[in-house]
KOLKOLRO-31370 format. One record per residue: residue number from 1; residue in one letter; x negated, z, y of N, C-alpha, C in turn. Coordinates in steps of 0.2 Angstrom, whole numbers, padded with zeros to 4 digits. Layout:
// KOLKOLRO-31370
+-----+-----+-------+-------+-------+-------+-------+-------+-------+-------+-------+
:   n : res :    nu :    nw :    nv :   cau :   caw :   cav :    cu :    cw :    cv :
+-----+-----+-------+-------+-------+-------+-------+-------+-------+-------+-------+
: NUM :   A :     X :     Z :     Y :     X :     Z :     Y :     X :     Z :     Y :
...
+-----+-----+-------+-------+-------+-------+-------+-------+-------+-------+-------+
This chain:
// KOLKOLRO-31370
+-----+-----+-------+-------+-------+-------+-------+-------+-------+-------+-------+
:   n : res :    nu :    nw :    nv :   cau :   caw :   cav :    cu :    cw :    cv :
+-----+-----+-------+-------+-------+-------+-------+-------+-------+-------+-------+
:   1 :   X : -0004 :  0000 : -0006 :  0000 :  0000 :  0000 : -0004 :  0000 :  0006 :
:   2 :   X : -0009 :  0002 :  0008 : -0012 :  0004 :  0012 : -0018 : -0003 :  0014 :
:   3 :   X : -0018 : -0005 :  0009 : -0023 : -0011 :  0007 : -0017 : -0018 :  0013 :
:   4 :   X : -0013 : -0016 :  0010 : -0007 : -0022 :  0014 : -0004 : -0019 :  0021 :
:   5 :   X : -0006 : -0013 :  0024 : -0005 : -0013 :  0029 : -0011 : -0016 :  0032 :
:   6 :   X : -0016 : -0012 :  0030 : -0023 : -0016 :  0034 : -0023 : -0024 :  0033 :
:   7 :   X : -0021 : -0028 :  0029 : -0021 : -0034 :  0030 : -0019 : -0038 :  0035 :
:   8 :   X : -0011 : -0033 :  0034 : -0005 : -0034 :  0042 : -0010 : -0033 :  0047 :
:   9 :   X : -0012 : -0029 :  0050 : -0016 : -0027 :  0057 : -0023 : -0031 :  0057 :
:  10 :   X : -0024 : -0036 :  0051 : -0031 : -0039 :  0053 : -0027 : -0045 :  0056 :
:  11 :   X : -0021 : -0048 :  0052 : -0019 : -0056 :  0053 : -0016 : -0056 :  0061 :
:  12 :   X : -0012 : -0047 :  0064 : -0010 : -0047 :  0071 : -0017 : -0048 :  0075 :
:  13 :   X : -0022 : -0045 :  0074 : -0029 : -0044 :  0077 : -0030 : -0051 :  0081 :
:  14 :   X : -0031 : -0054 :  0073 : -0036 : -0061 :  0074 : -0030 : -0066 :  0076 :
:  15 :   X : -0023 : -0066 :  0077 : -0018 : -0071 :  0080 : -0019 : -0069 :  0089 :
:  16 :   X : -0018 : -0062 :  0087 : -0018 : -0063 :  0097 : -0023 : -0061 :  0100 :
:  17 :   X : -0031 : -0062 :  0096 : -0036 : -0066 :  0099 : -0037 : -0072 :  0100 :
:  18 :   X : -0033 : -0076 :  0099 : -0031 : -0083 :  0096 : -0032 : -0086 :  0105 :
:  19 :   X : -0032 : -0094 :  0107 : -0030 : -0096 :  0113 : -0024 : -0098 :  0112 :
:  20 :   X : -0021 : -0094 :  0117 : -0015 : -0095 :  0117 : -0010 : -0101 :  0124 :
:  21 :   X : -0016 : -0104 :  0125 : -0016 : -0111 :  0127 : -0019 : -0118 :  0124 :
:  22 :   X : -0021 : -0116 :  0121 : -0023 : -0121 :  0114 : -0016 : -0127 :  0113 :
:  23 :   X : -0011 : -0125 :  0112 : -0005 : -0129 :  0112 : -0002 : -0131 :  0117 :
:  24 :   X : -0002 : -0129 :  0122 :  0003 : -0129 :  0128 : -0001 : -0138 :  0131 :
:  25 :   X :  0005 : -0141 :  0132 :  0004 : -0150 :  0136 :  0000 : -0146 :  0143 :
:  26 :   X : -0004 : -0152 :  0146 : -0005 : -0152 :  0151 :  0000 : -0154 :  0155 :
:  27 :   X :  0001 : -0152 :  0164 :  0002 : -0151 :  0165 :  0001 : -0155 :  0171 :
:  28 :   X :  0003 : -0160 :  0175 :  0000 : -0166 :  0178 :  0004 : -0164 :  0187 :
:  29 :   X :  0009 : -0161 :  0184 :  0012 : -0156 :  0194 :  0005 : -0153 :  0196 :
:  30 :   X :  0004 : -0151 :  0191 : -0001 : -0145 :  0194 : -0007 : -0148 :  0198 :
:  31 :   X : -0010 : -0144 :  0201 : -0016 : -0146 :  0208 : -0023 : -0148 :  0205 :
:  32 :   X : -0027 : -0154 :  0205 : -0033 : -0154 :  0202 : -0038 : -0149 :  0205 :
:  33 :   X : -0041 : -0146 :  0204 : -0048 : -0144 :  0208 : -0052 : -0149 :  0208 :
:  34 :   X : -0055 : -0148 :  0214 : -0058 : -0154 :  0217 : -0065 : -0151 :  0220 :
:  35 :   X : -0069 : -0154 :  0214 : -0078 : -0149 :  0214 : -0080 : -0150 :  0224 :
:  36 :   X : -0081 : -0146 :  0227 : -0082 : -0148 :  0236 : -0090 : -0151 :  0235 :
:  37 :   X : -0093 : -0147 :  0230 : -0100 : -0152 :  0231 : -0098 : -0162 :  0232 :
:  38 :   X : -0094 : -0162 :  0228 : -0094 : -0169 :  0226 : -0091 : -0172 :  0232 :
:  39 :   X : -0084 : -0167 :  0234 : -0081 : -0169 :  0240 : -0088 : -0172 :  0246 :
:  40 :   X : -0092 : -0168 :  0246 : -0094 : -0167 :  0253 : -0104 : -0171 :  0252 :
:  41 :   X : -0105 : -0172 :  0246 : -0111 : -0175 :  0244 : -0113 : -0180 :  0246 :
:  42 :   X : -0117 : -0182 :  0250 : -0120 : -0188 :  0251 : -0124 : -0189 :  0260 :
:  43 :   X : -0125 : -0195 :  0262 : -0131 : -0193 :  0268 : -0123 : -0192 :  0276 :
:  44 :   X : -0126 : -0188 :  0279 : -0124 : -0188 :  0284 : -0130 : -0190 :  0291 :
:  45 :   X : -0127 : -0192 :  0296 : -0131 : -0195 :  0301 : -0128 : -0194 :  0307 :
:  46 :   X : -0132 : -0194 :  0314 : -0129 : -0194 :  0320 : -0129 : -0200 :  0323 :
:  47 :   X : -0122 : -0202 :  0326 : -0118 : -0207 :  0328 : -0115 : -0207 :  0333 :
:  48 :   X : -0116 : -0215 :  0337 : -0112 : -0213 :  0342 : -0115 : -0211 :  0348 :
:  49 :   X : -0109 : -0207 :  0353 : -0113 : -0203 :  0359 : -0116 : -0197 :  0359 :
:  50 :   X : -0113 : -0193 :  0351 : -0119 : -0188 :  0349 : -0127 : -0190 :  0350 :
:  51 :   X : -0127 : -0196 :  0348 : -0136 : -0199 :  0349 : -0139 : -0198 :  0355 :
:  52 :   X : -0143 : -0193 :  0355 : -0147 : -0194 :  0361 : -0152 : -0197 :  0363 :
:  53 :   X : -0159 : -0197 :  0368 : -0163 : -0203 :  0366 : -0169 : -0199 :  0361 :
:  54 :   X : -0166 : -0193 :  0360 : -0173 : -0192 :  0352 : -0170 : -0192 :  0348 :
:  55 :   X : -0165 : -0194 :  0350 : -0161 : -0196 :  0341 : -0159 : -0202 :  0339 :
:  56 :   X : -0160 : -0204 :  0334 : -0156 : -0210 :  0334 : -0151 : -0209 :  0327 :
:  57 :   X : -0148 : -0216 :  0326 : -0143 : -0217 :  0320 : -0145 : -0214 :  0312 :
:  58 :   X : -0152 : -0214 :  0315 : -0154 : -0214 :  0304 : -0157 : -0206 :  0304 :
:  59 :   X : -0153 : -0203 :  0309 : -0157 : -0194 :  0309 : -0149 : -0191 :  0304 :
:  60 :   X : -0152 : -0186 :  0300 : -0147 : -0184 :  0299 : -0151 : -0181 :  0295 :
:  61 :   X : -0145 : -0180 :  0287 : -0145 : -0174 :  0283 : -0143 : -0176 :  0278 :
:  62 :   X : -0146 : -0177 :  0270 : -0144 : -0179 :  0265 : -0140 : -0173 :  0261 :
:  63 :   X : -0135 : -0171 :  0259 : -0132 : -0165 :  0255 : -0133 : -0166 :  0248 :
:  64 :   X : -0136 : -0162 :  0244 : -0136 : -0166 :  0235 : -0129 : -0161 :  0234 :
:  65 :   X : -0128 : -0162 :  0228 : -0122 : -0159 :  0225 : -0123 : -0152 :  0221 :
:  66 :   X : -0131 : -0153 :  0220 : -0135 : -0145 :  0218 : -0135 : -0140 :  0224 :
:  67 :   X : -0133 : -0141 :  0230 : -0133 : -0138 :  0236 : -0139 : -0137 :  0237 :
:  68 :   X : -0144 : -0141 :  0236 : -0151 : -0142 :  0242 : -0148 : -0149 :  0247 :
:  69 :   X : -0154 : -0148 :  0251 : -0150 : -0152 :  0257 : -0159 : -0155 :  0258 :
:  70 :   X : -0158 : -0161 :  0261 : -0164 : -0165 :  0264 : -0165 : -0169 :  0271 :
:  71 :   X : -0168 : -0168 :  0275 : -0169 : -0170 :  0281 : -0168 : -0177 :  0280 :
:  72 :   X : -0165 : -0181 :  0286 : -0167 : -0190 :  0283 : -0169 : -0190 :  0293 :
:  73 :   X : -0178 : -0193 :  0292 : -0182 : -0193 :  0298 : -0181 : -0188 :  0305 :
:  74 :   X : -0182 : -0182 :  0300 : -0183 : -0177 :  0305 : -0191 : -0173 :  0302 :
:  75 :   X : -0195 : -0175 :  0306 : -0201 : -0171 :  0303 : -0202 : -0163 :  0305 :
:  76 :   X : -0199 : -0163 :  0311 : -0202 : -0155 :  0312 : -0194 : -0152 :  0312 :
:  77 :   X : -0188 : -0153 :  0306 : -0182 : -0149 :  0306 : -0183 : -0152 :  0299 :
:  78 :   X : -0183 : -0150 :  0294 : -0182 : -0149 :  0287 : -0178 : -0146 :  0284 :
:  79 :   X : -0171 : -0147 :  0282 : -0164 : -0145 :  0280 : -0168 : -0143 :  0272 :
:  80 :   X : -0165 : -0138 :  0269 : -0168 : -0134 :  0263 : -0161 : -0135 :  0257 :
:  81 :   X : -0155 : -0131 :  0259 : -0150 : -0130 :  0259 : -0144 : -0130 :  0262 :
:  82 :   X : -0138 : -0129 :  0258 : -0132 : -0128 :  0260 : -0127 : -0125 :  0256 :
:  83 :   X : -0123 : -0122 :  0260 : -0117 : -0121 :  0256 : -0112 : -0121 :  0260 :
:  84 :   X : -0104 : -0120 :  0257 : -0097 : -0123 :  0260 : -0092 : -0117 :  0256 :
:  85 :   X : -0091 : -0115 :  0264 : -0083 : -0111 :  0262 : -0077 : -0113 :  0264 :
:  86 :   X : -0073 : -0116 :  0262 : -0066 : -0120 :  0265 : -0069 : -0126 :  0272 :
:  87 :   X : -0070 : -0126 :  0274 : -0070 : -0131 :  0280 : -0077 : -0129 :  0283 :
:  88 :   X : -0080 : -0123 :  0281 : -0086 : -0123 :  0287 : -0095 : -0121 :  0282 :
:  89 :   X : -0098 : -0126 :  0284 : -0102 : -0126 :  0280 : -0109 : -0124 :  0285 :
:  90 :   X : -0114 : -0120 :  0280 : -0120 : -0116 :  0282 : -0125 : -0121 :  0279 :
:  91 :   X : -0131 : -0124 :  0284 : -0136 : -0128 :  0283 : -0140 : -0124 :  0283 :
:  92 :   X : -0146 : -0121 :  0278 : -0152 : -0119 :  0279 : -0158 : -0125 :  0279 :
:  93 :   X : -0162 : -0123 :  0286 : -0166 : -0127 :  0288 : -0173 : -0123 :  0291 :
:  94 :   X : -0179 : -0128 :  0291 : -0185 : -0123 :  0294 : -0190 : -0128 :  0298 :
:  95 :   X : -0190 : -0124 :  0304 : -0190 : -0130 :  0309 : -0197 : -0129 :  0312 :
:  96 :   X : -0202 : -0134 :  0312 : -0210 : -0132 :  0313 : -0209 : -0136 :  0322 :
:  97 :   X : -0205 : -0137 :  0326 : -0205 : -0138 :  0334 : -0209 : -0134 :  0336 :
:  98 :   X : -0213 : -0140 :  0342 : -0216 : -0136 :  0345 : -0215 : -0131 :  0348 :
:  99 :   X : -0218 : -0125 :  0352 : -0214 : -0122 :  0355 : -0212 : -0115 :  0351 :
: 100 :   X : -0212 : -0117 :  0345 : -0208 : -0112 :  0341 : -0211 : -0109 :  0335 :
: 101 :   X : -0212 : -0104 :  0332 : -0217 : -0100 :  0328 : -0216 : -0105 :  0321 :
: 102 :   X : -0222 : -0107 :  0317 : -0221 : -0110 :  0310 : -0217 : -0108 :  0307 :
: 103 :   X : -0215 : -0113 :  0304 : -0208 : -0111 :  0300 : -0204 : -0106 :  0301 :
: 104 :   X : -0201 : -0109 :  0307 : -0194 : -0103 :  0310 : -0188 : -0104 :  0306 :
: 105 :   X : -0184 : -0101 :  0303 : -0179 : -0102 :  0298 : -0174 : -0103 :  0303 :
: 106 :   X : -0167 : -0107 :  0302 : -0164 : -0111 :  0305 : -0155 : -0110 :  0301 :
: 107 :   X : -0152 : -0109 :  0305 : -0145 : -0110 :  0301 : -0140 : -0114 :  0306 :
: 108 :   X : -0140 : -0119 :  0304 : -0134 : -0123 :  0305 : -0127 : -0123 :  0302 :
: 109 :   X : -0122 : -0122 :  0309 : -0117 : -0121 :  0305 : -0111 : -0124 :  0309 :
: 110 :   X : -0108 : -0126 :  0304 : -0103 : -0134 :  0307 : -0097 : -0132 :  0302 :
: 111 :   X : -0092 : -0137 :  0308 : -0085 : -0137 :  0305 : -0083 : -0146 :  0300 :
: 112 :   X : -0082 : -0145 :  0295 : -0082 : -0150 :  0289 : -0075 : -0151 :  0291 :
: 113 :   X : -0073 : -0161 :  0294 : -0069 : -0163 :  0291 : -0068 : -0168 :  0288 :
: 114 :   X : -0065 : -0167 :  0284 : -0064 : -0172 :  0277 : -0059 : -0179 :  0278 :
: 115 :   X : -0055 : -0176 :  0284 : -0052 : -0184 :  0284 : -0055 : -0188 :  0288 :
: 116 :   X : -0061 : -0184 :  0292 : -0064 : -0192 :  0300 : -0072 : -0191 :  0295 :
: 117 :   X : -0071 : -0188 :  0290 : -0080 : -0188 :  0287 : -0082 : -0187 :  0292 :
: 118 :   X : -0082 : -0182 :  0294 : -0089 : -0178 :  0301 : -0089 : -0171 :  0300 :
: 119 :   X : -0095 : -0170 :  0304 : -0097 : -0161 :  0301 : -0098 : -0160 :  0307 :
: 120 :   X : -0096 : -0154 :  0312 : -0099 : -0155 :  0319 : -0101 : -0148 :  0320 :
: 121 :   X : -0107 : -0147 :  0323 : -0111 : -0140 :  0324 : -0108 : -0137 :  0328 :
: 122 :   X : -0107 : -0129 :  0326 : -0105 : -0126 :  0332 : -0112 : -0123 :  0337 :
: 123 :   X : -0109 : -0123 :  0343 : -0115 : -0122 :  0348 : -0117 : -0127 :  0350 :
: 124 :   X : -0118 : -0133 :  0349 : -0120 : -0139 :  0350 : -0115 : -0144 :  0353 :
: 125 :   X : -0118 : -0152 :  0352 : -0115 : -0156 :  0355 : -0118 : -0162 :  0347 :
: 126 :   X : -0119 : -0160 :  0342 : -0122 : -0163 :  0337 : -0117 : -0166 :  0333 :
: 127 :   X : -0114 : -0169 :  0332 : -0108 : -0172 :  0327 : -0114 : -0178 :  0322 :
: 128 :   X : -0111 : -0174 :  0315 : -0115 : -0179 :  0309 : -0107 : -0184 :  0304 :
: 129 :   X : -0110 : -0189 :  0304 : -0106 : -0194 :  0302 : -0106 : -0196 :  0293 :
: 130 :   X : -0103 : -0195 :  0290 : -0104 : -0199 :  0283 : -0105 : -0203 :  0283 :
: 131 :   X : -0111 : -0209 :  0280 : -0115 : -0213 :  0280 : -0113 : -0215 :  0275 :
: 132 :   X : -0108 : -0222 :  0276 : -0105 : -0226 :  0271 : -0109 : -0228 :  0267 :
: 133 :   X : -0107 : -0229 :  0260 : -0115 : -0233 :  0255 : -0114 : -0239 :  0257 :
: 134 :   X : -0120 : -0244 :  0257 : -0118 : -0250 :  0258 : -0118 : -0254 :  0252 :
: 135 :   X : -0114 : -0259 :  0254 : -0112 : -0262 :  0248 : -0117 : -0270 :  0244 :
: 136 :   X : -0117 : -0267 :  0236 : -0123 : -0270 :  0234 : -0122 : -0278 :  0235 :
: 137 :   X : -0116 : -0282 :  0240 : -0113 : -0290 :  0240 : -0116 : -0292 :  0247 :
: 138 :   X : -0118 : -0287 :  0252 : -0120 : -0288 :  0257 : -0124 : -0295 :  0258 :
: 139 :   X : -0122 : -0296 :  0263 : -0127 : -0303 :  0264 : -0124 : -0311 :  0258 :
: 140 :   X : -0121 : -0309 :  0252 : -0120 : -0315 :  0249 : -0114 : -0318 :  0248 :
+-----+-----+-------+-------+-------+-------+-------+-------+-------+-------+-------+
């Protein structure tokens, strides 16, 4: 008797260890998550009348999706990393400018929007553009 209760309480155990969404349909209402790295990946650059004359079009910011960040022709600002909290993303940078102690650690911090692709610096006059990829037909 005792042998068959403890069997009962081993098959309860191990059933509602079980996954109990194993079965259940997917579910296509429901919201995807949507990885932000992925959202937000790729080269950014200053455009427009943000450009001043020490800046030009091909300055920016490369975002990887591992959340390191890369400078694009900026020799004495070095973008390191990044990371993104809903709309406002934090640029770690180290910036060898004249003027200024070696490698001054640097935090840029901008408002991410996703429908005009721009990231814009707070404190500044900086607006970074998504840098469309170009396309491999160009020219033919």
């Amino acid at each position: 008797m005792n042998k068959n209760i403890l069997l009962a309480l081993s098959v309860l155990t191990i059933t509602a260890c079980g996954n109990s969404n194993a079965n259940k349909p997917m579910d296509d209402d429901q919201p995807k998550k949507v990885n932000m790295a992925d959202s937000i990946a790729g080269d950014w650059i200053v455009t427009g009348d943000e450009a001043t004359d020490e800046m030009s079009d091909t300055m920016g910011v490369t975002l990887k999706k591992d959340g390191s960040a890369q400078s694009i022709n900026m020799p004495t600002y070095q973008y390191r990393k990044w990371t993104l909290k809903n709309d406002t993303i934090i640029m770690n940078a180290v910036s060898t400018a004249e003027g200024m102690p070696a490698d001054t650690a640097v935090n840029d911090t901008g408002i991410v929007d996703f429908k005009a692709n721009t990231i814009t610096l707070l404190g500044g006059d900086i607006v970074y553009k998504r840098r469309q990829a170009e396309s491999n037909n160009a020219g033919k």
